[in-house]
Each structure stands twice: as structure tokens, then as C-alpha cells.
N, C-alpha and C positions, 0 to 999 in steps of 0.2 A: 496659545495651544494650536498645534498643526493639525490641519483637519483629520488626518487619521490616526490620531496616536490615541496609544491604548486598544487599539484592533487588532487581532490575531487573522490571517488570514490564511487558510491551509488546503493546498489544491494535490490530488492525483495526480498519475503520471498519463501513463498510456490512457487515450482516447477523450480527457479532461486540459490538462497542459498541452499536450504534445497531441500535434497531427497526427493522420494515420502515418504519412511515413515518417512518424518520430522528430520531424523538425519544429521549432518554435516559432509560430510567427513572429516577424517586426513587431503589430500591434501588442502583443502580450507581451511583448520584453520593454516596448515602452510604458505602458502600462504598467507595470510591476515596478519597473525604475520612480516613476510619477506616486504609484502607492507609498514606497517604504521612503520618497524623498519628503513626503509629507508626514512623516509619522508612524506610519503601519510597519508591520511586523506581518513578514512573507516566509511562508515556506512549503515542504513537499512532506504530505503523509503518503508515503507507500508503500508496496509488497517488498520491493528491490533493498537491498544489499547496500550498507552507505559506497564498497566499492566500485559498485557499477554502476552511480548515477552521478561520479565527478563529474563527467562531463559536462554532463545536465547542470550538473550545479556550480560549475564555473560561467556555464553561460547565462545562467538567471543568477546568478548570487543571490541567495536567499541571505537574510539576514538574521536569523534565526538558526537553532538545530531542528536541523529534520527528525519526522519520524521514520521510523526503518521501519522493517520483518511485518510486514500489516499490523504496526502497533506494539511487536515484541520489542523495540527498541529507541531511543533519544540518543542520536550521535552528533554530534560539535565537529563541526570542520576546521576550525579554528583553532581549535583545544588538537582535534583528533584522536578523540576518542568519544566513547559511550559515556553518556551523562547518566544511562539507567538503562537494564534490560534486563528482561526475564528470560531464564534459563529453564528451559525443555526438562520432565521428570525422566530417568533411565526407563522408566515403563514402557513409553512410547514405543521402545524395538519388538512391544507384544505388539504391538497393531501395525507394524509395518511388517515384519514376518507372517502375521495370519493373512493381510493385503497379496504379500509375494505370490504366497504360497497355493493361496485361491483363487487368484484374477492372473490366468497366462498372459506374458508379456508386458505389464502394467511398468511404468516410467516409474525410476524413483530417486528422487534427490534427497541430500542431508545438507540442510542449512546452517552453517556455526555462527559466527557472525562477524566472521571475515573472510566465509569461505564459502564457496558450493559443491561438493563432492557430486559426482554423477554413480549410482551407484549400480542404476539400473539404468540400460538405453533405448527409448526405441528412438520413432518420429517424431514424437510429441516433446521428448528431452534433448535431440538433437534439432528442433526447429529455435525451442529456447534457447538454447547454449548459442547458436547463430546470432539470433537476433541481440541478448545481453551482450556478445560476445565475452564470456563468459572464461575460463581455463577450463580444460576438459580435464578434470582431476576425478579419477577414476581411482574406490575404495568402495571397500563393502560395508554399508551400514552399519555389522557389527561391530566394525575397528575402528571407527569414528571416533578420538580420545579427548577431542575438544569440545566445550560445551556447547549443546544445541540451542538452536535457537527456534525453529520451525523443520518438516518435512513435507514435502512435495510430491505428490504422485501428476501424473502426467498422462495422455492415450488421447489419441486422436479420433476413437472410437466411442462415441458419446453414450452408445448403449454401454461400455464400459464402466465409463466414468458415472453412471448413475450406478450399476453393480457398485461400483468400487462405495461412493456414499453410503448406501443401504447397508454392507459390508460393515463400515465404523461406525457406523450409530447404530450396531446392534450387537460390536462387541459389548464384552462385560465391562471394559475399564473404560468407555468412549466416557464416561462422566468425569473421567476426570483430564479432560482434554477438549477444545475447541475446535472448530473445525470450518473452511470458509472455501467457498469456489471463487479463486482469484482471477481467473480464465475460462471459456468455456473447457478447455482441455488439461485445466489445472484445480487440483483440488487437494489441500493446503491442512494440517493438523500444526494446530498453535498450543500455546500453552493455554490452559485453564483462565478463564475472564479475559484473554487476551484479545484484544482487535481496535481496528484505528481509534474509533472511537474512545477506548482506553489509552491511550498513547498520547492522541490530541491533548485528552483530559490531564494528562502528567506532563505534556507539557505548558501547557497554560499556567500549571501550578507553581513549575519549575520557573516562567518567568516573570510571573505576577500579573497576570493576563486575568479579568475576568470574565467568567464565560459568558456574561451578558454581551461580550464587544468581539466571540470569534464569530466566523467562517468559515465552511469546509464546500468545495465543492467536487464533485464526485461521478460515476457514471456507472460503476459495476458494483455485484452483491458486497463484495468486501468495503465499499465507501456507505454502506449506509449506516451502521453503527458512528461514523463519526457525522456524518449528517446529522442524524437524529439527534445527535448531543452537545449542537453549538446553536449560538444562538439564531442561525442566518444559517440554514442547511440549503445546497442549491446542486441538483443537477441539470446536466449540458442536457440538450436535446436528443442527443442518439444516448443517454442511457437506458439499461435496462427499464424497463415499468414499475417493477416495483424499488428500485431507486427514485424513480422521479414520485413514486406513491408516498415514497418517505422525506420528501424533499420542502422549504416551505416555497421553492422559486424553482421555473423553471428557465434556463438561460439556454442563449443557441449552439451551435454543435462546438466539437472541438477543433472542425474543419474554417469555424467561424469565429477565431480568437474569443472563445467563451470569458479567459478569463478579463480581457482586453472591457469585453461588455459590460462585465460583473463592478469594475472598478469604476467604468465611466458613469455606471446606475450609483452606485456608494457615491458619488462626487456630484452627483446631480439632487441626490436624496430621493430618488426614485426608492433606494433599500433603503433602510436606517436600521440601526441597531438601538 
């Protein structure tokens, strides 16, 4: 039996895998190579779109399907397509129209799950659209005819974006809808039970993984639902606090091949599952 087989191992993108300027170091790509050559099962829980992290994911080949949409979905590169995803209630355009209509200028994207529509723009949607590089497909929320998967509001004005919170969790239908800040500047309406943590958990099921033998490691609010639900929860050292409150490890930054370290402590038995 190869030392890691039977381990599920599931890392973040931004600020977790990826440096700040979005490169991979050497160390974690060897590292990742040296995990799945022994057995493990590698891959990516995150906010993004399976079409905006091919990159990413031809240059780590994960050997596994990712998780998408913070959890809304299990996409197969291999296959190319969705192995499971949950689909957004029509209600949802009550809470992005009362959001519009009350918060001047508030960013607003419509996530399908092969698409990003930019519906609303300011600085906050036009610094994302740069950095995903992303299509600027510009439609109005109402017309959106394919099914959703999440919505995005956006503002770089942070007194905003705490209005805009307070805002949903105190319409009348917020109960039937989740809700998660992906970004400081980004804050995120999922479907109902949805978040990494569910997502991990579907897919572990999906490949006979038990969750005595995963890993998730993580850095911002949206990673700790799957933190908290594997067996080996670990964040990098620049996450937030109460990430690392919910964490059972703390590893060093992502500046410092986090996940590189994470694999050499599993190989040393420093972690054990």
C-alpha cells in the first residue's frame, strides 16, 4: 500500500495554493507530483468557475474533480463536465433587485455555470473581470435564461459591503438562501446548505473517500465550512483568525509553499490522519 492512498487532499486557490501574484511555486508542484505519485488524491475547492482555473489546473493536474461555485458544484475535466451541481431558486432576483435598488452603485454578477454575466459594473467588478480574465458579457440579471449557480455583488467600499450584508439577512426570503464573503470586496448568495464544506463532503462520497483520510486547507471565511468537516482542517498562516480559530493546524503562509510543507509533515508523520 503507497503511503498516501486513501487520502483526499483539498486546497484553496487564491492566498492558499497560489502566491500573491497567482504563481505556483516549484516546491508545491513537487510536492503535489510526490503526494498523488504515492497514492493521494489532489485537488482544488473553490469560489471560481471550472472555466477559469484551466490554467491552474493543467499546471497542477489534480487528479481528482474539483470542487467549483464555493461548493455549488463537482466538475470532471476529464469527463468535462458536472458530476453534481446545485441549481440557484428563481426567488433569488428578489434579493438582487431589493440589493440594486437600495445600495447605489453596488457591483453585480450572475454566475451560471459556465458563465459570468457582468450585470452591474463598477471598480470592484471590473478589478475581477482583470484579474480572472474573465469575458465581459454584459446582460441584466433579469434575462439570465440559464440556470444559476451563485450571485456576486462586489464594492470596494467596505462600509458598503457591510450595508449590503445586513441588507440580506434581514430580507424576508434570506432563509432560504446562503450567503458567504469570498473577498473582502466580495460577497456571494449560494444556494440554501451550500458551501465548500458540502461540496468536499459530495465529493469524497462520490469517490469513496473516507472522511477519516481528508484534508482541506484554506485561508479566508468561505474555507472554513470545509475545514471544519475533514478530518485534518489546516490553515496557512496569513488566514484570516477566525479561519485559523477553526483550523486543527496551523501551516506557514502561501508566500511559503504552504502546501509543499503540509505534505512534507503527512510524509514525516508529524500530521497523521
Amino acid at each position: 500500500m503507497k503511503k498516501f492512498e486513501g487520502m483526499l487532499m483539498c486546497t484553496d486557490l487564491d492566498g492558499t495554493l497560489l502566491k500573491n501574484d497567482k504563481s505556483i511555486s516549484r516546491e508545491n508542484l513537487d510536492a503535489i507530483d510526490y503526494f498523488k505519485q504515492n497514492g493521494g488524491l489532489f485537488t482544488f475547492v473553490t469560489g471560481r468557475m471550472p472555466f477559469f482555473v484551466s490554467d491552474i489546473y493543467n499546471i497542477v493536474k489534480p487528479n481528482a474533480p474539483i470542487v467549483c461555485v464555493n461548493g455549488g458544484g463537482i466538475y470532471d475535466y476529464d469527463l468535462k463536465e458536472y458530476l453534481w451541481k446545485v441549481v440557484m431558486p428563481a426567488s433569488v432576483t428578489e434579493l438582487v433587485e431589493y440589493a440594486d435598488k437600495n445600495i447605489d452603485g453596488m457591483g453585480i454578477q450572475v454566475n451560471t455555470f459556465d458563465k459570468i454575466y457582468y450585470c452591474k459594473n463598477n471598480d470592484a467588478m471590473e478589478a475581477f473581470r482583470l484579474v480572472t480574465k474573465t469575458p465581459n458579457l454584459v446582460c441584466d440579471y433579469n434575462d439570465v435564461s440559464e440556470p444559476i449557480a451563485k450571485i456576486v455583488f462586489g464594492d470596494t467600499d467596505i462600509q458598503k459591503m457591510d450595508q449590503l450584508r445586513t441588507l440580506l439577512e434581514n430580507h424576508p426570503r434570506s432563509d432560504e438562501f446562503d450567503f458567504i464573503t469570498s473577498e473582502e470586496t466580495l460577497h456571494e448568495i449560494l444556494p440554501k446548505g451550500i458551501s465548500k464544506g458540502k461540496g468536499l463532503t459530495k465529493l469524497a462520497n462520490l469517490l469513496g473517500v473516507d472522511m477519516s483520510k481528508t484534508i482541506a486547507v484554506g485561508d479566508y471565511y468561505n474555507d472554513i465550512s470545509m475545514i471544519e468537516c475533514v478530518k485534518l482542517g489546516i490553515a496557512v498562516s496569513n488566514a484570516q483568525p477566525e479561519v485559523k480559530m477553526s483550523a486543527d493546524v496551523i501551516t506557514v503562509s502561501n508566500e511559503e509553499s504552504a502546501i509543499a510543507s503540509i505534505i512534507d509533515n503527512l510524509d514525516k508523520k508529524i500530521y497523521t490522519l
